[in-house]
C-alpha positions in Angstrom: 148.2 92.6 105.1 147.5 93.1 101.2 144.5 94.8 99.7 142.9 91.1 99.2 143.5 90.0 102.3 141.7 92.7 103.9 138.6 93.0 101.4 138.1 89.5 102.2 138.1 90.3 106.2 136.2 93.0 105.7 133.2 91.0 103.3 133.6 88.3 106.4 131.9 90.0 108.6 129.0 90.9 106.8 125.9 88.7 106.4 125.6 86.8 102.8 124.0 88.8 99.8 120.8 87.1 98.1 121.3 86.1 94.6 118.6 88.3 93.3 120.1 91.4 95.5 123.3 90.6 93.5 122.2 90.7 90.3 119.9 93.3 90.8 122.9 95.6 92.8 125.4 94.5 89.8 122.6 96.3 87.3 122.2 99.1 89.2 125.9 100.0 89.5 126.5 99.2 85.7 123.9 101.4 85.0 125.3 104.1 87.1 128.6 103.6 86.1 127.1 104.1 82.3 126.1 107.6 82.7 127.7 110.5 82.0 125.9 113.0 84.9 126.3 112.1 88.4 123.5 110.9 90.5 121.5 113.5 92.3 122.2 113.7 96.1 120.5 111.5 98.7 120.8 113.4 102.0 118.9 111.0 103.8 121.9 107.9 102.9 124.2 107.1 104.9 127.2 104.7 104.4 128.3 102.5 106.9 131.2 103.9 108.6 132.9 100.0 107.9 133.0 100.0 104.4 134.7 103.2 104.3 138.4 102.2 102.8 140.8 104.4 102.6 142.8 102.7 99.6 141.7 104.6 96.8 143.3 101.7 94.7 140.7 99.0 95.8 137.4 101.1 95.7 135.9 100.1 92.8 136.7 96.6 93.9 135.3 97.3 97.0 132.0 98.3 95.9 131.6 95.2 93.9 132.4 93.5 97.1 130.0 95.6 99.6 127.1 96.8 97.5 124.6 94.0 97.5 124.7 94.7 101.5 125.0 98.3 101.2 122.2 98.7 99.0 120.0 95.4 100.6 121.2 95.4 104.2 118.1 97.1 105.8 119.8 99.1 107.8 117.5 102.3 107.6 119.5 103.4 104.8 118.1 105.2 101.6 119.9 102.6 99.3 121.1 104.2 96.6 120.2 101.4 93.8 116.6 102.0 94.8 116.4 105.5 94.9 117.7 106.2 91.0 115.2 103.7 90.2 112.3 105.5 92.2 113.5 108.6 90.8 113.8 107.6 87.3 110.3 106.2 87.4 108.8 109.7 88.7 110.5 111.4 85.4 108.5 109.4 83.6 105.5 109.6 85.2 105.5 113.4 85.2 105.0 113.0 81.4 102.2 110.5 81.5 98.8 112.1 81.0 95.9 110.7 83.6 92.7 108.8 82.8 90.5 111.7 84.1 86.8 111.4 83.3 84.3 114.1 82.4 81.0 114.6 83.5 78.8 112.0 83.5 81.8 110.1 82.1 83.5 106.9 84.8 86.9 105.4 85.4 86.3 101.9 84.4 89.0 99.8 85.9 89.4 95.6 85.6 92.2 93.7 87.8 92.4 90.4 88.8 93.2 89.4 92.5 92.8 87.1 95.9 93.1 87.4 99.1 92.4 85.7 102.1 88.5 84.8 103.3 88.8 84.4 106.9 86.3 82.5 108.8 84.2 84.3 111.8 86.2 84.7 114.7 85.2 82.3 117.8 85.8 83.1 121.3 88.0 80.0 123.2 85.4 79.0 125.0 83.6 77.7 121.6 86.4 76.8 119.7 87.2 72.9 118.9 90.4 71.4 120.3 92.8 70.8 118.0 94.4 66.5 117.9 97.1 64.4 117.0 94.6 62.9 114.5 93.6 66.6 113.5 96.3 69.0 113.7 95.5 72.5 113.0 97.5 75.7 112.0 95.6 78.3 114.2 94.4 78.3 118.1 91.6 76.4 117.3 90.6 74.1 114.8 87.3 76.7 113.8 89.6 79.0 112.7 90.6 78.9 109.0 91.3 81.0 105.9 91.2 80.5 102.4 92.4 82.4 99.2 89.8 83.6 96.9 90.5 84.6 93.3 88.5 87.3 91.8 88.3 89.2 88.5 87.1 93.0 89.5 85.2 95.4 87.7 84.4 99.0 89.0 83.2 101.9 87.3 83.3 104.9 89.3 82.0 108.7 88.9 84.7 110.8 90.2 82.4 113.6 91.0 80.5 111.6 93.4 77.4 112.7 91.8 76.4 109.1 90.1 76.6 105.8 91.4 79.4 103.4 90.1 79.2 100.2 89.8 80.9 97.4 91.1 81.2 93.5 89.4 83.2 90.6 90.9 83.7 87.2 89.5 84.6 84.5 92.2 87.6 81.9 90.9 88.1 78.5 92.8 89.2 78.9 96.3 92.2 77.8 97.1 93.9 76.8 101.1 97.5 77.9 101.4 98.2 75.0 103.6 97.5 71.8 104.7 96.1 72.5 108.1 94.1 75.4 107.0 91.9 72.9 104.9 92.2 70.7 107.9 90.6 73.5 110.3 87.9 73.9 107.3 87.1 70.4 107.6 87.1 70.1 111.6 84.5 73.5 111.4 81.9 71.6 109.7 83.2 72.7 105.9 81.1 75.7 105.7 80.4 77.1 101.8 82.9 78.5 100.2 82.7 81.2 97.2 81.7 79.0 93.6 84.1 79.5 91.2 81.7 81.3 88.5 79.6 83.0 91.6 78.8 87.2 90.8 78.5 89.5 92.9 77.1 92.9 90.8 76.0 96.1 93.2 75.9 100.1 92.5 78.2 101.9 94.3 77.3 104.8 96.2 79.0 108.6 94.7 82.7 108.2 94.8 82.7 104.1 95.4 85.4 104.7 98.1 87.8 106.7 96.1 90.2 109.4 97.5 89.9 113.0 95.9 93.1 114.2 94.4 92.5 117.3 93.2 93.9 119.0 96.0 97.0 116.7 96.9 100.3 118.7 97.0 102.8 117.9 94.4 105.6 118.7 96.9 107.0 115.1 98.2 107.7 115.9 101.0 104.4 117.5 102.1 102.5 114.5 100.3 104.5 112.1 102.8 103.6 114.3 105.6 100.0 114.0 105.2 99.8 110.0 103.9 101.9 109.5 107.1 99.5 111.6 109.7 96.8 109.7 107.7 95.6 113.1 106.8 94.2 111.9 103.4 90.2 111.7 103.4 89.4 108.1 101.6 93.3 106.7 102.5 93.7 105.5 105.7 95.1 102.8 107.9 97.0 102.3 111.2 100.3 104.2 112.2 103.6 102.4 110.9 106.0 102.3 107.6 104.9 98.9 106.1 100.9 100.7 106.1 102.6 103.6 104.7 103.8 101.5 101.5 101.2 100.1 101.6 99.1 103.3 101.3 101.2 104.7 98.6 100.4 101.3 96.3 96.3 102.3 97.0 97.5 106.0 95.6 99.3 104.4 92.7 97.1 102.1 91.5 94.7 105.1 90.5 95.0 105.6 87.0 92.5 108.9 88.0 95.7 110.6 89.7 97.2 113.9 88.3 100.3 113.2 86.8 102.9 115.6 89.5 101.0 113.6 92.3 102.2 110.3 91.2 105.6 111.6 90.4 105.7 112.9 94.1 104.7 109.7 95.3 107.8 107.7 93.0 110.1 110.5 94.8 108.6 110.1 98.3 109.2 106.6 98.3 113.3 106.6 97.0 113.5 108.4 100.5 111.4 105.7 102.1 114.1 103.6 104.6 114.3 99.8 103.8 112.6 99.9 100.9 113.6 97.0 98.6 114.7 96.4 95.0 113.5 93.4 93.7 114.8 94.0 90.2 113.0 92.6 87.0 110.1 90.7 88.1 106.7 89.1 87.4 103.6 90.6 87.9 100.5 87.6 89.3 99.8 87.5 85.8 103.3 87.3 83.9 103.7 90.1 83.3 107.5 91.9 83.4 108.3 95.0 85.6 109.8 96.1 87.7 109.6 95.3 91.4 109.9 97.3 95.0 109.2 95.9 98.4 108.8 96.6 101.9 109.5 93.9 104.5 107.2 94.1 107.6 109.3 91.8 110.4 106.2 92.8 113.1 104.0 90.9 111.0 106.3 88.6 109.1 105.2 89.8 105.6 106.6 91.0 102.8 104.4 93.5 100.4 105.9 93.9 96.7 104.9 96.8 94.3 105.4 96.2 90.6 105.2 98.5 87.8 106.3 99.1 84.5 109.5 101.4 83.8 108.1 102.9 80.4 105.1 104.2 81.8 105.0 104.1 85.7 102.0 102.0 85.9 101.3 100.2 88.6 101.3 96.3 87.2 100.4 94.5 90.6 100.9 93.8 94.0 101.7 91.2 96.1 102.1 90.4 100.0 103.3 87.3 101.3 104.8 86.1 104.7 108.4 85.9 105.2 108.7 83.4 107.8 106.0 80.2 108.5 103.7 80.5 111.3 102.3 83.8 110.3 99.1 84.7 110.0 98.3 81.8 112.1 99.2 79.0 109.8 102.2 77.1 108.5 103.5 77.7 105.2 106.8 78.2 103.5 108.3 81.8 103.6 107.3 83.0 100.2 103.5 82.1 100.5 101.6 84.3 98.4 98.5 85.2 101.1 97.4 88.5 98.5 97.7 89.7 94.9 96.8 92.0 92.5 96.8 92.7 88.8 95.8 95.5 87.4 94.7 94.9 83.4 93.1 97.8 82.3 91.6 101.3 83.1 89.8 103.9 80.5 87.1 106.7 80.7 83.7 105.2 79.4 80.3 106.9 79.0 78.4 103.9 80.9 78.5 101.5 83.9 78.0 98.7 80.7 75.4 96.2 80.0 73.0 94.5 82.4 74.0 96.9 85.2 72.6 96.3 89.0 69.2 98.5 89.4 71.0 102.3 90.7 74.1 101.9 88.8 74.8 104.8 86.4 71.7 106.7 88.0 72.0 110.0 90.0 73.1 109.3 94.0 69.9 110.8 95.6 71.1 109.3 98.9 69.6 111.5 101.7 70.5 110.8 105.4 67.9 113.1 108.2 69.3 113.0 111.3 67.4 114.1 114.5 69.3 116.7 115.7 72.0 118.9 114.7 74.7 116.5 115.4 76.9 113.4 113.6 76.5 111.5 116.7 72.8 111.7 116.2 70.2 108.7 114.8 69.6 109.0 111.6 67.2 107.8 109.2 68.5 106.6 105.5 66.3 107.5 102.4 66.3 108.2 98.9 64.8 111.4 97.2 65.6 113.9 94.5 64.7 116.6 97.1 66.7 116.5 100.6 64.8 118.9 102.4 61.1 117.8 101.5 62.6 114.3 101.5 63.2 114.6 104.9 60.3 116.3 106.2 58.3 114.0 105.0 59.9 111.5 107.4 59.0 114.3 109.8 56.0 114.3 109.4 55.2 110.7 109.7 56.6 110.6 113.1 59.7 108.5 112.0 62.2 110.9 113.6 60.4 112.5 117.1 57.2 111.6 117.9 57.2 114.8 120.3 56.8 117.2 117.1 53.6 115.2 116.1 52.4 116.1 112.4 55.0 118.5 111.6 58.8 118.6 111.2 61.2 121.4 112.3 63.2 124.0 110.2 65.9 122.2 108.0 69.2 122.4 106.8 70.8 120.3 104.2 74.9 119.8 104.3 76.9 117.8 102.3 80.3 116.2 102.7 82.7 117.5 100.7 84.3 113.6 99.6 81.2 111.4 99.8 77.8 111.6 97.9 74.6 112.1 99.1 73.0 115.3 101.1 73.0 115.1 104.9 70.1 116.8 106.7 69.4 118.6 110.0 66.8 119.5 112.4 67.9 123.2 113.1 66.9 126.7 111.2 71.0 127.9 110.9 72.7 127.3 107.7 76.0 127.8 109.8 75.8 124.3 110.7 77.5 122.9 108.0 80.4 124.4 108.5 80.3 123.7 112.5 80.1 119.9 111.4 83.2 120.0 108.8 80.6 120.1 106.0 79.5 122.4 103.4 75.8 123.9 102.5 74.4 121.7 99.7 74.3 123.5 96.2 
């Protein structure tokens, strides 16, 4: 047998590349071949003990041959074209200087994005049959979901001490099938979001954020702790499609110290199955340059686009990978979430017209009744925690059993969230007992 003859037996057996993992594998080795240095080792790679030739005559043509599957197979593999991507965009992000906010100063951020509303869930007993005349995508025609475009605006106060704020304009809703709006329809067309509608609250301290200040810059111990969900403000169920997903909530903070995004480029080159997508657009037209991670469990695929200059993250988007999932027919490819990110600065003010709160100082004050987590509590607002809360003391609010009187107090405070958390009991060391720390 000649050296053709058995490249094509051996590119028989393997499964058919995509055309967009061709082109995208044909860059990458271009690009590689283009450099003068060679690649950094990837311990974590393996090749597949098939497409080892021995004819040192044919490799190059072999690699032609076998790298679209070697580098898109989804094998487990740390593919290679992925990686010096992953790693190239880390370089660059160790160089880029964070939007990092000063006192009294917020992150304003604006992105546009949809996903899905889904309606309440019904028990079986009180869902409507589904007909020939009335066919429906889901288990019963009172289930339905539909995809709501939004423009976001948040400002948020890093220091938790402030109260963001947060501003969402509703687009038109829009049904990613047929029987989705057919379900609608069979459940009595209950309102949907107006295209127009505004929704404009203050946020509470931190608005939800994650603090990095004390993140390792290590990636290995970063992907240790996103994986034990170890993160306070970042978490999510066990698995590596919630892990990529995670790591696109980290990136997206424009907030982040520049080594901690850099880790988190590194930590996911070593990520297995990850995906290059190539050149890509982001919801909004924009070109970068695309990752994803296929989750077959749930039949979707999540895509993370950014831009190669600068490592920003340009958007997101999930979609399902095979119809039926999520509940409804579609085409594999259906967009069922997106994001854009458009812009992110440090401003000086939660803007014009703000929600009453927004921009002021989080006096949030929670008095429990006894020196526990687990114990009622009572939500109020007050510049002073302590006399806040004996005041609700003393009106009987807590225990009528102390009668006009309240009991020695201790105020805490959580060391991620705003807002001073007070308790019945006359020893400071229960902060600590409780995970928190004695307010300033």
């Amino acid at each position: 047998m000649d050296e053709i003859e058995l490249l094509r037996e051996v590119r028989a057996e393997l499964p058919a590349a995509r055309a967009e993992s061709r082109a995208a594998a044909r860059a990458g080795l271009m690009a590689r071949i283009g450099h003068s240095q060679p690649a950094r080792p990837r311990s974590s790679f393996r090749h597949r003990p098939r497409l080892r030739l021995a004819v040192a005559g044919i490799a190059l043509a072999a690699l032609l041959i076998a790298l679209p599957i070697g580098v898109f197979g989804g094998g487990g593999e740390t593919q290679p074209a992925v990686a010096q991507v992953l790693h190239d965009a880390a370089a660059v992000a160790a160089a880029q200087d964070p939007v990092m906010p000063g006192p009294g100063q917020y992150v304003y951020t604006r992105s546009k994005n949809a996903y899905l509303n889904v309606s309440p869930y019904l028990p079986a007993s009180e869902r409507r049959p589904c007909t020939q005349r009335n066919p429906c995508d889901m288990t019963g025609a009172d289930e339905w979901s539909v995809l709501v475009p939004k423009v976001r605006e948040s400002w948020i106060s890093l220091d938790t001490s402030r109260q963001g704020r947060l501003r969402e304009v509703s687009g038109k809703p829009r049904f990613v099938s047929a029987g989705q709006r057919a379900n609608w329809v069979a459940a009595g067309s209950p309102p949907l979001p107006q295209p127009g509608q505004v929704e404009d609250s203050a946020l509470s301290g931190g608005g939800g954020q994650f603090d990095a200040a004390g993140l390792p810059t290590d990636p290995v111990a970063l992907r240790r702790l996103i994986e034990a969900r170890k993160i306070p403000g970042l978490e999510g169920p066990p698995g590596e499609a919630e892990t990529f997903s995670l790591i696109g909530e980290m990136l997206r903070e424009t907030y982040l110290p520049a080594a901690v995004r850099a880790a988190l480029y590194e930590l996911t080159a070593e990520l297995p199955e990850v995906e290059l997508l190539g050149e890509v657009e982001d919801p909004v037209g924009r070109s970068g340059t695309g990752i994803a991670f296929t989750d077959r469990k749930r039949g979707t695929r999540h895509e993370l686009i950014f831009d190669p200059a600068t490592s920003t993250l340009l958007g997101e988007r999930v979609s399902i990978v095979r119809s039926g999932m999520y509940g409804f027919r579609a085409p594999p490819g259906t967009p069922i979430g997106y994001a854009a990110y458009l812009e992110s600065k440090v401003v000086d003010s939660v803007g014009q017209r703000a929600p009453a709160g927004a921009g002021g100082v989080d006096n949030t004050v929670a008095c429990y009744d006894r020196p526990s987590l687990s114990g009622n509590v009572a939500v109020v607002h007050g510049p002073d925690p302590i006399a806040t809360c004996a005041e609700v003391w003393e009106e009987g609010a807590m225990d009528a059993r102390h009668g006009p009187s309240s009991p020695d107090l201790v105020a805490c405070a959580s060391e991620y969230d705003a807002g001073a958390l007070v308790f019945p009991v006359a020893d400071p060391a229960v902060c600590r007992r409780l995970g928190l720390v004695p307010l300033p």
